[in-house]
ROSE-4610 file (N, C-alpha, C; in Angstrom, 1 decimal, always signed):
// ROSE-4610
residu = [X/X/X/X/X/X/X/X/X/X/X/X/X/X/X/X/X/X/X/X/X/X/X/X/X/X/X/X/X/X/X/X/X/X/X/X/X/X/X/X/X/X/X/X/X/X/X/X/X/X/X/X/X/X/X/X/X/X/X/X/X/X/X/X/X/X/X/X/X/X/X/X/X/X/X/X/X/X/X/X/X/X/X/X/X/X/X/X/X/X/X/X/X/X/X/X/X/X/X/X/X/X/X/X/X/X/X/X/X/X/X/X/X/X/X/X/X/X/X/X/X/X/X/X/X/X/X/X/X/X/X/X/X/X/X/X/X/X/X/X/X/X/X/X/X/X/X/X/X/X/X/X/X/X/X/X/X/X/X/X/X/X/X/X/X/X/X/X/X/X/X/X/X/X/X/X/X/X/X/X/X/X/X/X/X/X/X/X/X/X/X/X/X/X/X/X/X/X/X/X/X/X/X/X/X/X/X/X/X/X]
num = [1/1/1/2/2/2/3/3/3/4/4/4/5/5/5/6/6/6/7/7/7/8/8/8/9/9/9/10/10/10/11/11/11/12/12/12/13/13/13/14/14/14/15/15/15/16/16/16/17/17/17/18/18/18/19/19/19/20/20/20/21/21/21/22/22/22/23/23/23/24/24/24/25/25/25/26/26/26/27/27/27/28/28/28/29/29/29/30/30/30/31/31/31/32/32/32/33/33/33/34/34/34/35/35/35/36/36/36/37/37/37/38/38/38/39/39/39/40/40/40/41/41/41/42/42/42/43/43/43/44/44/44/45/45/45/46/46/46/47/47/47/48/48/48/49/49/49/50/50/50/51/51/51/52/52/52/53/53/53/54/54/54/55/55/55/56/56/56/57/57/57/58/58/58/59/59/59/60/60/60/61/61/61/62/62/62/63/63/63/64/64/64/65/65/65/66/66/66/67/67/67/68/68/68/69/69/69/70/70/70]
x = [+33.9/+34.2/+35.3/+35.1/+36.0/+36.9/+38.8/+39.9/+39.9/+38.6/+39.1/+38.6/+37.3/+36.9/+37.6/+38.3/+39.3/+40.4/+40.9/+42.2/+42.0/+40.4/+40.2/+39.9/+39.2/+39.1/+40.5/+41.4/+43.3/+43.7/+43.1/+44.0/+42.9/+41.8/+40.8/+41.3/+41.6/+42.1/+43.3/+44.3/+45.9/+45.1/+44.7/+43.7/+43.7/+42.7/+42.4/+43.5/+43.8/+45.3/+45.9/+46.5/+47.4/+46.3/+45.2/+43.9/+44.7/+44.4/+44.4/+45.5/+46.9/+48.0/+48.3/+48.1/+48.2/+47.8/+46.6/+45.5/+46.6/+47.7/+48.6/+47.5/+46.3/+45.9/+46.3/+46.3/+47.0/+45.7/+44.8/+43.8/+42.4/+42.8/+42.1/+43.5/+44.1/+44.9/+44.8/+45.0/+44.8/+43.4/+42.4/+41.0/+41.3/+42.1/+42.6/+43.0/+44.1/+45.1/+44.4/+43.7/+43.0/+41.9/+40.4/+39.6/+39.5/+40.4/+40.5/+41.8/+42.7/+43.6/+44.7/+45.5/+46.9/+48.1/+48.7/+49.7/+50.6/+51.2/+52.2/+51.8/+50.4/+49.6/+50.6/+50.5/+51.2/+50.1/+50.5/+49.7/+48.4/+49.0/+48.3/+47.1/+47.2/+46.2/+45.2/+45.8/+44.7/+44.0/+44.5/+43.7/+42.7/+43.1/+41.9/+41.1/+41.1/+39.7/+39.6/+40.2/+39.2/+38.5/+38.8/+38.0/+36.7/+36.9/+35.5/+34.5/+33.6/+33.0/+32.4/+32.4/+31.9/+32.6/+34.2/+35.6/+35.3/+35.3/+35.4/+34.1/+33.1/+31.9/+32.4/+32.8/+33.6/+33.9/+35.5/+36.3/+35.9/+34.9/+34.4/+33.7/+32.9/+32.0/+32.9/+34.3/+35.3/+35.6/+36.3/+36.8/+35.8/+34.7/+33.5/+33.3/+33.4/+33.2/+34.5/+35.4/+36.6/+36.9/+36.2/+36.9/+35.7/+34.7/+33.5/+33.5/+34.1/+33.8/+35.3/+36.1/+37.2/+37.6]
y = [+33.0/+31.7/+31.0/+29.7/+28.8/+28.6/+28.5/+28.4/+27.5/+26.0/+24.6/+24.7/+25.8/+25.8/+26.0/+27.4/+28.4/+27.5/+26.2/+25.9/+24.9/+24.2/+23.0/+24.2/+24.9/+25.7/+26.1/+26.5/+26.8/+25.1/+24.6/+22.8/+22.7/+22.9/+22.8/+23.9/+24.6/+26.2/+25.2/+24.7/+24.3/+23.6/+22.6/+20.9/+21.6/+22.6/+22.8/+23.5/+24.7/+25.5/+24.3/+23.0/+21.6/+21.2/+21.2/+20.4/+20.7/+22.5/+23.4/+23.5/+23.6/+23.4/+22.1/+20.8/+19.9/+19.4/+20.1/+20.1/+19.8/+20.9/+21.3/+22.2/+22.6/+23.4/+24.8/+25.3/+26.8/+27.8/+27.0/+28.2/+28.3/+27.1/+27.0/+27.4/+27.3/+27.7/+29.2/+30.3/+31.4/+32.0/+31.4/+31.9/+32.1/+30.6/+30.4/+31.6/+32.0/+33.1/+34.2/+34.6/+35.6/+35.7/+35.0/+35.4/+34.5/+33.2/+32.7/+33.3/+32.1/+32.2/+33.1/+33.6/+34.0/+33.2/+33.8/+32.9/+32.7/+31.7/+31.6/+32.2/+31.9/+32.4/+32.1/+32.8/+33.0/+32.9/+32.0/+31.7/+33.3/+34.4/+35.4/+35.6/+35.1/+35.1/+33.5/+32.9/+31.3/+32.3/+32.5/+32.8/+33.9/+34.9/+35.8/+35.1/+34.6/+33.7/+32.7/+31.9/+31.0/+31.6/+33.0/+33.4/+34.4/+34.3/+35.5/+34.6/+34.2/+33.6/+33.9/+35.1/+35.4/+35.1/+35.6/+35.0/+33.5/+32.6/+31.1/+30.7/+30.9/+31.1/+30.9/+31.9/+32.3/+31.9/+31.1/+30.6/+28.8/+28.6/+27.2/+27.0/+28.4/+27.5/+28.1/+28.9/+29.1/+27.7/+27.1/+25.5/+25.1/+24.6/+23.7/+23.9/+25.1/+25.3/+24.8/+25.5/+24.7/+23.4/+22.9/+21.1/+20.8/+20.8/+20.7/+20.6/+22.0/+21.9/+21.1/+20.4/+20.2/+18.6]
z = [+97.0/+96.5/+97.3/+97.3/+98.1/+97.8/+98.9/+97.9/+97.2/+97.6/+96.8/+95.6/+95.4/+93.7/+93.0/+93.9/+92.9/+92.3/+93.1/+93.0/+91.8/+92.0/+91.3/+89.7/+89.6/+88.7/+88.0/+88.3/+88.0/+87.2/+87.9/+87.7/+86.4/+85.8/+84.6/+83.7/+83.8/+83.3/+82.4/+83.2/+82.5/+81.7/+82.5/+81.5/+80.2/+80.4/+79.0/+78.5/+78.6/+77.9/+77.4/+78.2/+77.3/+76.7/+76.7/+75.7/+74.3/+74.3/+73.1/+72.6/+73.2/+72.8/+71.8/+72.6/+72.1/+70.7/+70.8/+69.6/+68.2/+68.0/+67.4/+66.0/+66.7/+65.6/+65.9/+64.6/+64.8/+64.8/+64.2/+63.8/+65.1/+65.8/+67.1/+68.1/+68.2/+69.2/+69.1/+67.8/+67.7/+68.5/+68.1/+68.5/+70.2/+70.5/+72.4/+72.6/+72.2/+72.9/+72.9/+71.7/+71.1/+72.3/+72.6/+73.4/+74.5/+74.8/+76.4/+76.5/+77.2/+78.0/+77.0/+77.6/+76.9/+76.4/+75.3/+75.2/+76.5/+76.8/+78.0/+78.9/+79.4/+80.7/+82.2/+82.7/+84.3/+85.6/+86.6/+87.6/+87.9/+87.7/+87.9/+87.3/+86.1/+85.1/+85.5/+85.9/+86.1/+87.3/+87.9/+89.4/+89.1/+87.9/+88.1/+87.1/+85.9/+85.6/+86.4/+87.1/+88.0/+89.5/+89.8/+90.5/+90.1/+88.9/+88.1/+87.6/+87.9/+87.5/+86.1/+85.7/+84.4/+83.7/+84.0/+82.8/+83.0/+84.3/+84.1/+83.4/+83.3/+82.2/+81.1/+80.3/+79.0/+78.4/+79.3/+79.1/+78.7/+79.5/+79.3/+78.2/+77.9/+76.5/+75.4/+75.5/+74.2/+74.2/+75.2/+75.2/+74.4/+75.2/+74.5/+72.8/+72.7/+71.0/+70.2/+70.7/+70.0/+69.6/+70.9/+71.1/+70.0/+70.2/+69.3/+68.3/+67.3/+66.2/+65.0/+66.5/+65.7/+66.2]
């Protein structure tokens, strides 16, 4: 994979992490930390889901459900 996916993939990764933060929901932000991103995620962690395609998968239809049902 290309470094400009990967990078543009990292820069969607935060989008969303401030999506869900912002939310100020606790009981969706819980489900976040729990099966996406981590709490107070570190560049280490954006790069290995934006370069796994099955974690950036994952990660996108947890987003989509979240934003979704709320």
């Amino acid at each position: 994979m290309g470094m400009n996916i990967t990078a543009l993939r990292i820069g969607f990764l935060k989008d969303m992490h401030n999506y869900i933060l912002d939310m100020g929901d606790d009981f969706v932000y819980d489900i976040w930390i729990r099966d996406g991103i981590p709490d107070e995620p570190d560049e280490e962690i954006f790069e290995f889901i934006a370069s796994d395609d099955d974690e950036w998968r994952e990660i996108c239809e947890l987003f989509g459900k979240l934003v979704e049902e709320n």
